[in-house]
C-alpha positions in Angstrom: 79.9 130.4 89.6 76.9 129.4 87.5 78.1 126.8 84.8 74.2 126.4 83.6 72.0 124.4 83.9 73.1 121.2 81.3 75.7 121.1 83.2 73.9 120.9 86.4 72.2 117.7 84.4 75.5 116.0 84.3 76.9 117.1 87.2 74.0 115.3 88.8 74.2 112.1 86.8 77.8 112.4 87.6 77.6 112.2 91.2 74.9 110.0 91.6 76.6 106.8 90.1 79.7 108.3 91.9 77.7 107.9 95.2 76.4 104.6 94.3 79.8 102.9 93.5 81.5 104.2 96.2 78.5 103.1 98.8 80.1 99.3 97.4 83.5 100.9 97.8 86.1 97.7 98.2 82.9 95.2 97.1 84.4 93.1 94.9 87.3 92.4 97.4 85.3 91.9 99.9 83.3 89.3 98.1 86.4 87.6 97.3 88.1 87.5 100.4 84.9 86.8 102.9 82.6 85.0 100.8 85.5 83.7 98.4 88.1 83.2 100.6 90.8 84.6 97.8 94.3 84.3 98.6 96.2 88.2 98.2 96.9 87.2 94.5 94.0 85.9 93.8 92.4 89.5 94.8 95.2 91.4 93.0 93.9 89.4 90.2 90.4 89.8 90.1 91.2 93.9 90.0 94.0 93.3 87.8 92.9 91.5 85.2 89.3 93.4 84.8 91.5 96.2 84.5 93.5 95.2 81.9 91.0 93.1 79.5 88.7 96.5 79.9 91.2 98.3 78.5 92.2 96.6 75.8 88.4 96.1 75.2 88.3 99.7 74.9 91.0 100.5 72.7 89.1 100.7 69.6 86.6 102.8 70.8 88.0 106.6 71.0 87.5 106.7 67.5 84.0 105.4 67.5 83.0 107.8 70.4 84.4 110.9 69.0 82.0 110.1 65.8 79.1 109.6 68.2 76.7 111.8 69.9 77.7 112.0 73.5 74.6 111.6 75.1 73.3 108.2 73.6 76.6 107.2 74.5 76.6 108.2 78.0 73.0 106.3 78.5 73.6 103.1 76.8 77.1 103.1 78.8 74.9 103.3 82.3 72.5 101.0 80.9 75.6 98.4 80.5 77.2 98.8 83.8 73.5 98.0 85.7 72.7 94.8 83.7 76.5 93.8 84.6 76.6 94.8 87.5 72.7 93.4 89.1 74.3 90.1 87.9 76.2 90.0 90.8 73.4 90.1 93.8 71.3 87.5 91.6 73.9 85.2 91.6 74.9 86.0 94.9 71.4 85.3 96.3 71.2 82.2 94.3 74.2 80.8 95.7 75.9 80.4 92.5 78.3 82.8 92.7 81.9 82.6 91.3 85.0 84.3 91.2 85.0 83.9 87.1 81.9 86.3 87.3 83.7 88.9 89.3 85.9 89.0 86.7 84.0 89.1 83.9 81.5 91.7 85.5 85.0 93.6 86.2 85.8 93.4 82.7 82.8 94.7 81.4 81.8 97.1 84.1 85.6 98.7 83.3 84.7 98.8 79.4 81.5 100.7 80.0 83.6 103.2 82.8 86.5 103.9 79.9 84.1 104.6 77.5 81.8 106.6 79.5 84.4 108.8 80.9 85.8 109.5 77.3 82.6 110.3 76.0 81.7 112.9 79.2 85.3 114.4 79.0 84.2 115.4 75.5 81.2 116.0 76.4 82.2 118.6 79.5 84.6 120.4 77.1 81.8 121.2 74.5 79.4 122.6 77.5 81.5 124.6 79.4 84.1 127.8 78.0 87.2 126.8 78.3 87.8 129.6 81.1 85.4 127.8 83.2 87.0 124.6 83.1 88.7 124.3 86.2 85.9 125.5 88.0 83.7 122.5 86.6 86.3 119.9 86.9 86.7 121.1 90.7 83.5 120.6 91.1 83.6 116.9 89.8 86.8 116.1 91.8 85.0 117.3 95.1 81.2 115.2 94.2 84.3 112.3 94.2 85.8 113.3 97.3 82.9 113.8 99.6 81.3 110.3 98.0 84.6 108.5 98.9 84.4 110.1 102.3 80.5 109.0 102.7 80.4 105.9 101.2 82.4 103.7 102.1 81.7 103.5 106.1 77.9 103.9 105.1 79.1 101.2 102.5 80.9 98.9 105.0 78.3 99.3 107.7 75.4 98.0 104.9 77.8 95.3 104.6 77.9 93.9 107.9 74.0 94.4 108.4 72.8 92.9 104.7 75.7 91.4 103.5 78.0 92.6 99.8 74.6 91.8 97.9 72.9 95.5 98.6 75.6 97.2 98.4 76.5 95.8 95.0 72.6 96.2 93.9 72.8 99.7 95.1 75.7 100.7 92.9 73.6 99.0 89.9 70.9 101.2 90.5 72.6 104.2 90.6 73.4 104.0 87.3 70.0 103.7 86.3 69.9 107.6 87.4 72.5 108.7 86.1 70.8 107.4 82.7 67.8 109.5 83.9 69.9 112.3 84.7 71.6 112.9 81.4 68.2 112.1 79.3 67.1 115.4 80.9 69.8 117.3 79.2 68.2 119.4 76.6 71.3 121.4 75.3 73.3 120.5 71.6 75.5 117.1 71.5 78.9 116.9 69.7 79.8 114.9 67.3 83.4 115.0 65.3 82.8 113.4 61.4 87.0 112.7 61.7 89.7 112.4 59.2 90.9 109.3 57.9 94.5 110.4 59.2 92.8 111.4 62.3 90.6 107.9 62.9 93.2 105.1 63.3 93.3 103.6 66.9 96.5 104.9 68.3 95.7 108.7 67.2 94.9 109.7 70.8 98.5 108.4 71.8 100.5 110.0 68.9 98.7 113.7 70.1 99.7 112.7 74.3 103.3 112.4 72.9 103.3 114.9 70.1 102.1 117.6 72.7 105.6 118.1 75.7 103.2 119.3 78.5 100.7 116.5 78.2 103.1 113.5 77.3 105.1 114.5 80.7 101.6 114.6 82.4 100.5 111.3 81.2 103.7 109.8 82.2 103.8 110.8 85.7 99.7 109.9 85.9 100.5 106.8 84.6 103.5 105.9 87.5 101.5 107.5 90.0 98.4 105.6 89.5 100.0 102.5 89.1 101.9 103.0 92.0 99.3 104.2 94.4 96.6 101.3 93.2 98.8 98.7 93.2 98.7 98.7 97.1 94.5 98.9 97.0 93.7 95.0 96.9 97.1 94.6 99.2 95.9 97.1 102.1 92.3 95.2 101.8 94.3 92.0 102.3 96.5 93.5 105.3 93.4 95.4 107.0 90.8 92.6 106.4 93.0 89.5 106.6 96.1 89.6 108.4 94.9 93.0 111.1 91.0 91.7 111.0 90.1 95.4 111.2 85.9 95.2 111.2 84.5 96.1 107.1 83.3 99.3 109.3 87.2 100.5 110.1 88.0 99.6 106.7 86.2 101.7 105.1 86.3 104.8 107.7 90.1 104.0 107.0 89.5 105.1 103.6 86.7 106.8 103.6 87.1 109.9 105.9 90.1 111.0 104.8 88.2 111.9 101.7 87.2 114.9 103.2 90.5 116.1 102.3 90.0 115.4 98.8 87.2 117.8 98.9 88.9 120.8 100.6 91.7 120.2 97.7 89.0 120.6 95.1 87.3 123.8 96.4 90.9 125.4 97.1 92.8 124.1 93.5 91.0 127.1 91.1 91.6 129.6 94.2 95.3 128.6 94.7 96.1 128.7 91.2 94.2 132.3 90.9 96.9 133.0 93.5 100.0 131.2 93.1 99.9 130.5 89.1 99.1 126.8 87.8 102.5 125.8 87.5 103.5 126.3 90.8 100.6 124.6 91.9 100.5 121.6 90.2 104.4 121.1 90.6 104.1 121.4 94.9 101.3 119.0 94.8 103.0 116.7 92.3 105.8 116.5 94.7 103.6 116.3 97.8 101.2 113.5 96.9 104.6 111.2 95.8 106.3 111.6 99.4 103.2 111.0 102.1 102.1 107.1 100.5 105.8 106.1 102.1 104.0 106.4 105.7 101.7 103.4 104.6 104.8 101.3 105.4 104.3 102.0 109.2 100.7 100.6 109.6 100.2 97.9 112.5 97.7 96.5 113.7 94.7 98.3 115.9 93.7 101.7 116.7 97.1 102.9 115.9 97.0 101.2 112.3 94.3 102.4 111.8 95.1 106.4 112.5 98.0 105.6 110.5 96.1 104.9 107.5 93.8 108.0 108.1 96.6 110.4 108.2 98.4 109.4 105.4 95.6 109.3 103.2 94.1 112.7 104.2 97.3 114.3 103.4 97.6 112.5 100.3 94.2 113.1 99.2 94.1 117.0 99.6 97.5 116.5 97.4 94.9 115.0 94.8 92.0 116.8 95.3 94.2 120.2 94.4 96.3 117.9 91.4 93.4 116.7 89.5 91.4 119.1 88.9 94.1 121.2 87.1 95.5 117.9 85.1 92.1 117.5 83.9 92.0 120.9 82.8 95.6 121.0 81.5 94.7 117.8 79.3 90.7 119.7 77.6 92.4 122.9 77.1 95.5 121.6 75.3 93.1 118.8 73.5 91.1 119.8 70.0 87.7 118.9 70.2 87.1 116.9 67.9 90.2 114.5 69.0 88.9 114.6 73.1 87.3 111.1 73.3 89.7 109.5 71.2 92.9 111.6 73.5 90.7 110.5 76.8 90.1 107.3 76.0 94.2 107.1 75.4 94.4 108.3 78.5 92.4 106.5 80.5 93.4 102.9 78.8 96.8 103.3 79.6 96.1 104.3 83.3 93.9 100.9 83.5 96.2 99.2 82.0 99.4 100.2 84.3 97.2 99.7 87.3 97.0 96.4 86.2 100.2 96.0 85.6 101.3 97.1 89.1 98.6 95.3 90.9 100.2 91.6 89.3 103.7 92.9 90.0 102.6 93.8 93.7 100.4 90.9 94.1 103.6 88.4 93.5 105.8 90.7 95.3 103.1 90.1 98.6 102.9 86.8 98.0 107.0 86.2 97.7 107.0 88.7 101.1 104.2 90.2 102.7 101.3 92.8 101.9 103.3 95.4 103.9 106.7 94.7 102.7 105.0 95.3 99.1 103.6 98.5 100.1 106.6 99.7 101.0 108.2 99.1 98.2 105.7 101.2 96.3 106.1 104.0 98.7 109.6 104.5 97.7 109.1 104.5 94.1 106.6 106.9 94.3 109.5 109.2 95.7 111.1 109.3 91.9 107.4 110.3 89.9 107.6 114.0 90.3 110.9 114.1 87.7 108.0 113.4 85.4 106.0 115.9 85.8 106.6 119.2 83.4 109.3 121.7 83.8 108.9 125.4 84.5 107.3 126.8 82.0 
């Protein structure tokens, strides 16, 4: 299906700073516990706390981007992330790097993502019918899916032949084309003038709870999210540290199980032609809750590391069908002129519970042990599907 060719434009821009930050998948962890030498808090931390101060950065800003035009915004929000993010290899270089800089860069680095994916959420919904929405947002949950299956083992072999420098340089320049990219669009912007009713800060959270479908949604996002990237900085601490798996395993661990992520995609807009969005999303919201508990049975090796690349495949073909349609759930029940300010809702409270869990699980580690913690969120993750929405 032709979606034409603006959105082509994004798509592109899309994918290639999607490419580019996943080729430095796990970077900043590295960084902190090679060159560093972090303790597992300290790691939980540096995600943790960028994560958090981002989205509280952010909070004032759904307003402001909805007023906006969507494409200056989307530019100046790439332009931010490659100053912030080049920072890192100079310093690095220079010998003068510290773990307050990772944070900081995190912090600022997460500000620019929020803002950016508010402003291309709105921005998707006003250049593509709404009955082509799922086909679109397939298409951007499979560009994520095949980078996350490329990039990090290209990612973690540039590592061990040039050190976490390029890689973190690459992912700067990437989104100096994705600036490129969306400069070429040529179509109308959107822009939403906003009541003063409609303008206060916590508008886009009053509509997520006002609306039955959505608030359940956002609830169960919220726990799954948490959940599943709480255990992110503790299985770079078990894999890397304490199982001294090679930066290359690592990221094959992660990475080729991606490729699930991308059948998902391309099958989620035929399933639900067959099998009816409801059905589809519940199955898959149950699935992707139940397969994270098999994390708890990594050890150390070849057989750790098959573990980890089965339990993510299955879990990431749960996602790869999930997303797309609660992406397309959340446009199609959102008014325009309230998307950026409903996204960027969205998306701060998902940074903010990720940050939340990765503290939590980052004292839990340290008061036990990186895999005693992740299987603790393994068995939570059984409860999140009595959030999602009933039958309807």
């Amino acid at each position: 299906m032709r979606l034409g060719r603006d959105f082509g434009r994004l798509w592109s821009a899309y994918a290639v700073s999607t490419y580019g930050t996943l080729l430095a998948f796990g970077a900043f962890p590295l960084i902190a516990v090679e060159v560093l030498h972090s303790p597992a808090f300290a790691v939980s931390l540096l995600s943790a706390g960028g994560l958090a101060a981002a989205a509280v950065a952010a909070v004032p800003l759904g307003p402001w981007i909805d007023r906006r035009a969507k494409r200056p915004v989307l530019v100046g929000m790439d332009l931010v992330r490659f100053f912030a993010l080049v920072s890192v290899p100079v310093a690095y270089l220079l010998g003068v790097l510290s773990y307050g800089q990772l944070l900081v860069v995190s912090i600022i680095s997460g500000t620019a993502g929020i803002v950016f994916t508010a402003a291309s959420g709105a921005y998707l919904k006003h250049l593509v019918q709404r009955d082509h929405l799922l086909t679109a947002n397939g298409r951007f949950e499979g560009t994520t899916w095949v980078a996350t299956a490329t990039g990090p083992p290209l990612g973690g072999a540039l590592i061990g032949l040039l050190g976490p420098a390029v890689t973190v340089a690459v992912d700067a320049v990437s989104f100096l084309f994705s600036a490129l990219g969306i400069l070429r669009i040529r179509g109308s912007d959107v822009a939403s003038a906003g009541s003063r009713r409609e303008s206060g800060l916590l508008a886009g959270w009053r509509f997520l709870f006002g609306e039955p479908v959505l608030r359940r949604l956002f609830l169960n996002s919220m726990a799954v999210g948490g959940l599943i990237m709480a255990t992110g900085p503790l299985m770079a601490v078990l894999l890397l540290g304490e199982y001294q798996f090679p930066a290359w395993q690592y990221g094959l661990a992660f990475g080729l199980p991606s490729l699930g992520g991308f059948a998902g995609a391309r099958l989620s807009p035929r399933l639900v032609a067959r099998f009816g969005r409801d059905r589809v999303l519940r199955v898959t919201g149950w699935l992707r809750s139940i397969f994270p508990l098999g994390l708890a049975f990594t050890q150390p090796g070849v057989p750790g590391l098959l573990t980890v690349i089965v339990v993510e495949g299955l879990l990431i073909v749960c996602m790869g069908v999930f997303n797309p349609i609660n992406a397309t759930e959340r446009l199609e029940r959102t008014p325009a002129g309230q998307a950026a300010r409903v996204l960027s809702a969205w998306s701060i409270s998902s940074k903010l519970s990720q940050a939340g869990c990765m503290v939590v699980w980052g004292v839990l580690a340290t008061l036990t042990s990186p895999l005693a913690a992740i299987t603790v969120s393994g068995v939570l993750l059984l409860a999140t599907p009595l959030l999602l929405p009933r039958r309807r």
